[in-house]
C-alpha positions as CSV (number, residue, x, y, z in Angstrom):
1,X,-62.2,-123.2,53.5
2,X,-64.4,-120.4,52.8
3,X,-64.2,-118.9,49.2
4,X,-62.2,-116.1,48.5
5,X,-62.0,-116.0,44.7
6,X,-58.9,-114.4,43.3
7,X,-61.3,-112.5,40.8
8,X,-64.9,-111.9,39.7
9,X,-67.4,-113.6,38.3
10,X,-69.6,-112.4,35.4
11,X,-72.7,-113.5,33.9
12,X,-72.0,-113.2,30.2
13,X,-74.6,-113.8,27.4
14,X,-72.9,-116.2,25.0
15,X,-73.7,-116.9,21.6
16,X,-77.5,-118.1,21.3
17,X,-78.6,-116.5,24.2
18,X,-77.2,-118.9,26.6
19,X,-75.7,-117.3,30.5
20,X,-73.2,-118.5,31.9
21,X,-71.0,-117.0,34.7
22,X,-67.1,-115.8,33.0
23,X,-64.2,-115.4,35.3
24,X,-62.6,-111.7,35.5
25,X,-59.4,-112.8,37.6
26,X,-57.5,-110.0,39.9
27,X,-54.1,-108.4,38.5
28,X,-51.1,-109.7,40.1
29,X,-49.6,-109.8,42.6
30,X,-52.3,-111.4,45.1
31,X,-52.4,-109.1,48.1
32,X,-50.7,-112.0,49.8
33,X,-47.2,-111.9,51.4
34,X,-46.5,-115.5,50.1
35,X,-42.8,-115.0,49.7
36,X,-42.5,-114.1,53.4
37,X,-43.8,-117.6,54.2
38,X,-41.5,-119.9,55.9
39,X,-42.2,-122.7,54.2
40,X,-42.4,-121.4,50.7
41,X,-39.1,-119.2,51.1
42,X,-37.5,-122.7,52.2
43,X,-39.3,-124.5,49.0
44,X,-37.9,-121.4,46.7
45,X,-34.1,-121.4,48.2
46,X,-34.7,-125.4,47.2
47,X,-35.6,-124.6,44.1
48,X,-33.2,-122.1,42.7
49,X,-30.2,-124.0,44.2
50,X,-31.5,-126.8,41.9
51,X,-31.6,-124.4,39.3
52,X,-27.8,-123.2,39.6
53,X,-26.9,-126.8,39.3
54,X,-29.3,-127.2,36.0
55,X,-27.3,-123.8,35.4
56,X,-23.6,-125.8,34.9
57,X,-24.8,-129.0,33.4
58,X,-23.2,-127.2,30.3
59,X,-19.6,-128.8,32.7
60,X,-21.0,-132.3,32.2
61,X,-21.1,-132.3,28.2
62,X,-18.9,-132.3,25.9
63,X,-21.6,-130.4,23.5
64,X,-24.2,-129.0,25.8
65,X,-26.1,-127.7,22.6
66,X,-26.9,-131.0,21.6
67,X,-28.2,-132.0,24.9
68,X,-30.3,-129.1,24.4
69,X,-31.4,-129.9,21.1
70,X,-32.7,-133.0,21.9
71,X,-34.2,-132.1,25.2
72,X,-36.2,-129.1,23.8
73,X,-38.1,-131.5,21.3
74,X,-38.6,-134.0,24.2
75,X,-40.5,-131.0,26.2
76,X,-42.0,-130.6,22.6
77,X,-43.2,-134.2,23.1
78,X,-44.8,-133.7,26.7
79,X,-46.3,-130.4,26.6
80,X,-48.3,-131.6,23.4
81,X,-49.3,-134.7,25.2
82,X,-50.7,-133.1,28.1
83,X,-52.9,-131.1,25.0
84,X,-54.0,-134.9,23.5
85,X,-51.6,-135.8,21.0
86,X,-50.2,-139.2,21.1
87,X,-46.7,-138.8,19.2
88,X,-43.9,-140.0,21.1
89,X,-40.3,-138.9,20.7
90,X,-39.3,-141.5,18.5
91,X,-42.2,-140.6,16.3
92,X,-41.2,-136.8,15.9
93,X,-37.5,-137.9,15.3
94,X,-38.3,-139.9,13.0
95,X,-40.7,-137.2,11.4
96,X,-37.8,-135.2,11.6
97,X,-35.3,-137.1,9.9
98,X,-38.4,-138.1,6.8
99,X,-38.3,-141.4,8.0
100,X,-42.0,-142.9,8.5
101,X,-43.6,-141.2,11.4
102,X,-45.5,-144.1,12.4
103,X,-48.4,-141.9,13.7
104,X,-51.3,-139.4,12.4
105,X,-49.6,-136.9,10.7
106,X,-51.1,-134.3,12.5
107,X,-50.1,-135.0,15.9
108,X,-46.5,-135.1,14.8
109,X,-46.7,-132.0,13.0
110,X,-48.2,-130.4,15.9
111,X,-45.4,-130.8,18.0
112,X,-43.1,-130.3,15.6
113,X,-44.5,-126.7,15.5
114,X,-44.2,-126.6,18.8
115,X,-40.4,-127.3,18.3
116,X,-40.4,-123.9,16.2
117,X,-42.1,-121.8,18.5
118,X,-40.1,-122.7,21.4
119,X,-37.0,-121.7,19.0
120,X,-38.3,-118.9,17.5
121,X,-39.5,-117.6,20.9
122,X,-36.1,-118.3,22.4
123,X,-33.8,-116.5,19.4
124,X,-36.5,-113.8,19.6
125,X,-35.1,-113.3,23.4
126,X,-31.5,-113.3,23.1
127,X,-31.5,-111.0,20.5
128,X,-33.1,-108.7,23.0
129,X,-36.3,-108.5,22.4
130,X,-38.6,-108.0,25.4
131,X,-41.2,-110.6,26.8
132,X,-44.7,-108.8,26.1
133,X,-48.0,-109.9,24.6
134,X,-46.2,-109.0,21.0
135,X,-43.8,-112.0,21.3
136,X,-46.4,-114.2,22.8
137,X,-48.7,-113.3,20.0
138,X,-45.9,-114.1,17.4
139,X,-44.8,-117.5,18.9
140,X,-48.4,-118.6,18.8
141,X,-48.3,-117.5,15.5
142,X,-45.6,-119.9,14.8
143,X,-47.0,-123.0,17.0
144,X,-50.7,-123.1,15.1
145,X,-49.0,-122.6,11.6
146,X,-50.2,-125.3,10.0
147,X,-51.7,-128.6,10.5
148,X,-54.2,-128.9,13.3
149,X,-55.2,-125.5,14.8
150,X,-54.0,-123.9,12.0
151,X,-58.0,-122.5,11.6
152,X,-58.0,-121.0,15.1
153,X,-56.4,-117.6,14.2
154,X,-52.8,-118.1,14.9
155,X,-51.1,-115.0,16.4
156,X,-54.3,-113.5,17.1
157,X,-56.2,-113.3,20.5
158,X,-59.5,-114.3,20.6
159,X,-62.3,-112.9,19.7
160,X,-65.3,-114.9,21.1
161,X,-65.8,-117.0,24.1
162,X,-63.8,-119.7,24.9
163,X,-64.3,-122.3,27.8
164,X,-62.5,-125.5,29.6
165,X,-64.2,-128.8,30.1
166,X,-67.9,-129.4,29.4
167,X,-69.3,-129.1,25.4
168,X,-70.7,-125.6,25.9
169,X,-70.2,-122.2,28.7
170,X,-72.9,-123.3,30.3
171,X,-71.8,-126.6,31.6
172,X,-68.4,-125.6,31.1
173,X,-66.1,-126.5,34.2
174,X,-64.3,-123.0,34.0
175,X,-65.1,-120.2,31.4
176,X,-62.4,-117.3,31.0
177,X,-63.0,-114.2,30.9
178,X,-64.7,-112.8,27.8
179,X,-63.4,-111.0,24.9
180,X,-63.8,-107.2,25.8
181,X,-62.1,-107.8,28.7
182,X,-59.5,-109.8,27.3
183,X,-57.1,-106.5,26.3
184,X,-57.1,-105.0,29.7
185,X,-56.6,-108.4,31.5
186,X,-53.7,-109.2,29.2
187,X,-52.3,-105.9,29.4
188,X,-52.5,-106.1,33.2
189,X,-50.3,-109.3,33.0
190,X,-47.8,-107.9,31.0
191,X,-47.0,-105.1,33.1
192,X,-46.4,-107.6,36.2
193,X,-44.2,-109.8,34.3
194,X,-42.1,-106.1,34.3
195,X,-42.2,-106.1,37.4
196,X,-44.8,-103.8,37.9
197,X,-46.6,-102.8,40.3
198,X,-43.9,-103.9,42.2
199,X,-41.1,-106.6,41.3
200,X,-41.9,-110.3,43.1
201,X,-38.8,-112.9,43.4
202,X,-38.2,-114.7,40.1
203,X,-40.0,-118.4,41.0
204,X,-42.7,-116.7,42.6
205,X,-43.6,-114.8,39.4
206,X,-43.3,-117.4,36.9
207,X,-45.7,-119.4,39.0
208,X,-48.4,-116.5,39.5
209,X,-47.8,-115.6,35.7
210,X,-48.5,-119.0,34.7
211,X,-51.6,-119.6,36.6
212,X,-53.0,-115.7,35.3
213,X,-52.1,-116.9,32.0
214,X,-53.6,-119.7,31.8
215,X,-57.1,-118.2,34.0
216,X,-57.2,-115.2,30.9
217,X,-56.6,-118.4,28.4
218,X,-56.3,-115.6,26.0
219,X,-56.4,-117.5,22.4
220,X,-58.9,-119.9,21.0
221,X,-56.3,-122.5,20.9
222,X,-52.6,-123.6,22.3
223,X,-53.0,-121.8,25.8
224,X,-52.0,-124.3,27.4
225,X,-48.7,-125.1,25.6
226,X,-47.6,-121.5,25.7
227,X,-48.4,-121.1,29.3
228,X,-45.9,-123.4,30.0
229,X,-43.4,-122.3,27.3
230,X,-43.8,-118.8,29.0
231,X,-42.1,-120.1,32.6
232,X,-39.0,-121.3,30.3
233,X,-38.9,-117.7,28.6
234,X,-39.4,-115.9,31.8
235,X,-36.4,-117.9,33.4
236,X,-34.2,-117.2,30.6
237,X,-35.1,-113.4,30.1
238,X,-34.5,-112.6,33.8
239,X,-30.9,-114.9,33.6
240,X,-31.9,-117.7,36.0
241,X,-30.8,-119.9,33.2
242,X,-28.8,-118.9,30.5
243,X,-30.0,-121.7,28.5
244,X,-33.7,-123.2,28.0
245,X,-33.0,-126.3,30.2
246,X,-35.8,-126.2,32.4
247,X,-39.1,-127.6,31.3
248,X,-42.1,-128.6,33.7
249,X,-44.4,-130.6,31.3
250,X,-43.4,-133.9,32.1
251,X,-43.8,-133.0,36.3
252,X,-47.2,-131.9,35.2
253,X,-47.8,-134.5,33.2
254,X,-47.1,-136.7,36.1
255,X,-49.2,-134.9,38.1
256,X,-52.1,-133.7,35.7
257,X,-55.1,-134.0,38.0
258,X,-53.6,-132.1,41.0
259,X,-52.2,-129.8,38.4
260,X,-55.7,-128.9,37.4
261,X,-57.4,-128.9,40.6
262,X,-54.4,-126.1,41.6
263,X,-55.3,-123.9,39.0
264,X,-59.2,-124.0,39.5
265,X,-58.7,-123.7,43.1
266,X,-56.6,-120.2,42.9
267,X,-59.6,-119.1,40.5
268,X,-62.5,-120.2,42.8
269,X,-61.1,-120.0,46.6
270,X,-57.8,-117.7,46.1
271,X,-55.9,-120.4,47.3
272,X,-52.3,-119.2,45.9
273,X,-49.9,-121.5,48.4
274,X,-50.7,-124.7,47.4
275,X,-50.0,-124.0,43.6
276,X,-47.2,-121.9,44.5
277,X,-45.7,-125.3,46.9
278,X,-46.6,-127.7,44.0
279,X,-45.0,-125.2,41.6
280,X,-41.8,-124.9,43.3
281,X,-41.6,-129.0,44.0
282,X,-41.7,-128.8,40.3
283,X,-39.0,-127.0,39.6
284,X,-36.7,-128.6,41.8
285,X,-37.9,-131.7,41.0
286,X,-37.4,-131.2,37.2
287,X,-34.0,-129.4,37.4
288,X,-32.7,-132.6,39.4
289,X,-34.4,-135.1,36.3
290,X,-32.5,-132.8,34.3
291,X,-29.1,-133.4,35.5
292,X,-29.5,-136.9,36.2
293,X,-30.6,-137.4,32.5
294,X,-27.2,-134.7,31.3
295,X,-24.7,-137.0,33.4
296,X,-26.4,-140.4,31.8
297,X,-26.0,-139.1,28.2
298,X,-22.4,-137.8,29.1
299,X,-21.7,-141.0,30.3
300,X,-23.2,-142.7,27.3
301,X,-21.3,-140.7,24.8
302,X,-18.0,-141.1,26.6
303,X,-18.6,-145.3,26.9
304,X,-19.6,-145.2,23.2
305,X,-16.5,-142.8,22.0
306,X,-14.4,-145.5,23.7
307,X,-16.0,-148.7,22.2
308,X,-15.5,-146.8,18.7
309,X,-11.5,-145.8,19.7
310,X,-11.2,-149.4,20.6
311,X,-11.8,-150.9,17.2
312,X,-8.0,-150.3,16.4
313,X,-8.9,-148.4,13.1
314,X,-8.2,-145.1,12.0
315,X,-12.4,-144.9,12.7
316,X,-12.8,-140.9,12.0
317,X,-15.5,-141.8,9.7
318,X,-17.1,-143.9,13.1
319,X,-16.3,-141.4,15.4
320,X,-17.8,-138.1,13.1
321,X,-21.0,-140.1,12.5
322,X,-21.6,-141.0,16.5
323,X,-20.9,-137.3,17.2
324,X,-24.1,-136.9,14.2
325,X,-26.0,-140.0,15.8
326,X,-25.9,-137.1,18.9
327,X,-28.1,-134.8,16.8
328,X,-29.9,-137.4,14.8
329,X,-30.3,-140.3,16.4
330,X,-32.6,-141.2,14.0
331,X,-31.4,-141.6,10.3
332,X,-31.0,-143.3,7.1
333,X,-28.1,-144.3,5.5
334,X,-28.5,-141.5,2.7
335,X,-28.9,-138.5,5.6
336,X,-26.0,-140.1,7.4
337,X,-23.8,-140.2,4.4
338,X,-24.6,-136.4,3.7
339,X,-24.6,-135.4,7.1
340,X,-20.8,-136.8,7.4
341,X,-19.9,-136.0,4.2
342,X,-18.6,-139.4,2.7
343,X,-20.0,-141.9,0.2
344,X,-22.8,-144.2,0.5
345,X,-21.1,-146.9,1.1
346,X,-18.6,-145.5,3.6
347,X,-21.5,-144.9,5.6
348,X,-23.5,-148.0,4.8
349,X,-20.2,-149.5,6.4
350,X,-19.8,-147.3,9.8
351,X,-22.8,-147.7,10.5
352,X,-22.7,-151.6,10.4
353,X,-20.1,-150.9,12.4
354,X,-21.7,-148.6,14.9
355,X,-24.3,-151.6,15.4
356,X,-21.8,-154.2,15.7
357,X,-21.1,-152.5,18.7
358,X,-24.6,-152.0,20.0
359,X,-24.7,-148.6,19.5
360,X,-27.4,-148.1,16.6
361,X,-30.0,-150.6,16.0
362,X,-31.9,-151.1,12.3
363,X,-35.2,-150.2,12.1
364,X,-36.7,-151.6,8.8
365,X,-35.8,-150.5,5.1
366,X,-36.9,-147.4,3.1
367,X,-35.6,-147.9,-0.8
368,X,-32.0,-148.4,-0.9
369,X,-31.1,-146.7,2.4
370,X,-32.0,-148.2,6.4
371,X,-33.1,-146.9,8.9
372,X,-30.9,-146.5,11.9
373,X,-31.8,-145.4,15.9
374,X,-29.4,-144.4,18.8
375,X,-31.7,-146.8,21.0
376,X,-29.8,-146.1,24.0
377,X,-29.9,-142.0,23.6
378,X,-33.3,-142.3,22.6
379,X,-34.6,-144.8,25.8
380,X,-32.5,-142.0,27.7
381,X,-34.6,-138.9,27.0
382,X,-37.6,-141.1,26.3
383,X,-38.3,-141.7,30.0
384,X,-42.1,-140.2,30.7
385,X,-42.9,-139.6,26.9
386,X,-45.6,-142.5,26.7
387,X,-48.5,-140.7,25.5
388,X,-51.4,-140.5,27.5
């Protein structure tokens, strides 16, 4: 295929005198009419039906905002993989409930801050505030805030050159564009994602908005998790979903290389439909994992409830700590006892319970209290969180 690139490339000075060739990508919309094409209108309809269904799983649970708990901190998990951590869900819960993370403490932290930016980001929205490089710049703020990048000038875009691959610009697989052309670039994006120049359908956009985020790779550090935090934000502020459900890291993930090799070839040959096909595979794809996993843990809950109820005992003390095993399924027998509000030993005693019947498992011994895991839950929404 002949090269088209969907920008320009400059030669660029970098620091010591070294030239290298920057990228300067086109503002969107391509002057393409990709949504008219057959095939990708057929992937799109596809793709938002899938959506819809992702839409209701809030029908399937009984508490949809746990579901939702727990599946934001798995996309936590996935999306900082993809960066080079190695923290595994289990690890952050575990983290999260001050049990022994198991794991450098860095990469834990890491995506536990990228828990809090996907919050903050989110609770930023719904009270109304727009999408626009000010929020972006705030939730990066939030997701460098301390441990590792903390030094990289969170909330802040960059200031010198940055580049992907290679150990300096000039053997750099792709440099981004450089910093005084960073404003108008960014500012270029922001007015597409509001729909001008002209308004593109909803799947469409996220998709070019993540691959022009991504080509401006405007900070000096977590680009790559917040370009994919921006397609759940975008979803949400238009009302495709009315909660965060839809996550594309672990379909990534899966897919890394051609993943890659999509965005570079948009930058190099202007070849928008295949990332725009592999982009909308990925959202049906991941909307249909996502039901699938929302009926499993429904089912789960409801086989669980009943095993409890069976006992024959009054069980409320059973029955409030597996609806807090739902939140935490990770926990010692202190946090559960405060969590539930009963004694030590009440707790101590549901929760011997509780793995009598195979529902929580010991994990080892911290002072006087154990650690418990809801293994089941846990293998659940662990499927495709093996680090890298």
């Amino acid at each position: 295929m002949k090269e088209n690139p969907s920008g320009q490339f400059q030669t660029i000075s970098t620091v010591g005198g070294e030239r290298c060739k920057a990228f300067i990508p086109d503002p969107l919309p391509p002057d393409l009419s990709l949504e008219t094409d057959p095939e990708l209108r057929s992937l799109s309809e596809d793709a938002l039906l899938a959506l819809g269904r992702l839409d209701s799983v809030s029908s399937i649970l009984p508490d949809a905002s746990l579901f939702l708990w727990m599946y934001v901190r798995k996309e936590a998990v996935l999306s900082s993989q993809i960066e080079g951590t190695q923290s595994s869900l289990s690890d952050l819960l575990r983290f999260e409930s001050k049990a022994a993370p198991g794991v450098p403490l860095d990469d834990v932290r890491e995506v536990s801050n990228y828990v809090a930016a996907m919050d903050y980001g989110l609770e930023r929205i719904r009270g109304g505030f727009p999408l626009s490089l000010r929020l972006l710049k705030e939730i990066h703020g939030v997701l460098l805030r301390q441990g590792r990048g903390a030094e990289r000038k969170p909330g802040e875009f960059r200031t010198s050159q940055n580049w992907i691959g290679g150990s300096r610009p000039g053997n750099a697989i792709y440099v981004p564009p450089p910093p005084d052309q960073l404003a108008d670039a960014m500012g270029k994006l922001e007015k597409f994602l509001h729909d001008d120049p002209v308004r593109v359908p909803l799947l469409f956009k996220a998709a070019l908005a993540h691959v022009q985020f991504e080509t401006i790779h405007p900070f000096l550090d977590g680009n790559g998790r917040l370009g994919r935090l921006l397609i759940a934000l975008l979803l949400c502020t238009e009302g495709a979903l009315s909660q965060p459900t839809l996550y594309l890291s672990l379909f990534l993930k899966s897919h890394r290389s051609d993943y890659y090799e999509l965005l570079q070839r948009v930058r190099t040959h202007g070849d928008w439909k295949p990332w725009i096909s592999f982009f909308l595979r990925g959202v049906k794809e991941t909307a249909a994992q996502a039901v699938a996993t929302a009926k499993q843990v429904a089912d789960l809950f409801k086989t669980d409830r009943g095993k409890i109820e069976a006992l024959g005992r009054s069980g409320s003390s059973d029955l409030r700590l597996h609806h807090i095993l739902q939140e935490h399924p990770v926990l010692t027998t202190t946090r559960a006892a405060e969590l539930a509000s009963v004694s030590f030993p009440t707790a101590a005693s549901s929760l011997a319970r509780l793995g009598s019947l195979d529902i929580v498992h010991a994990l080892e011994t911290k002072g006087r209290a154990r650690v418990f895991a809801y293994s089941e839950y846990i293998g659940i929404l662990n499927e495709g969180t093996t680090p890298l």
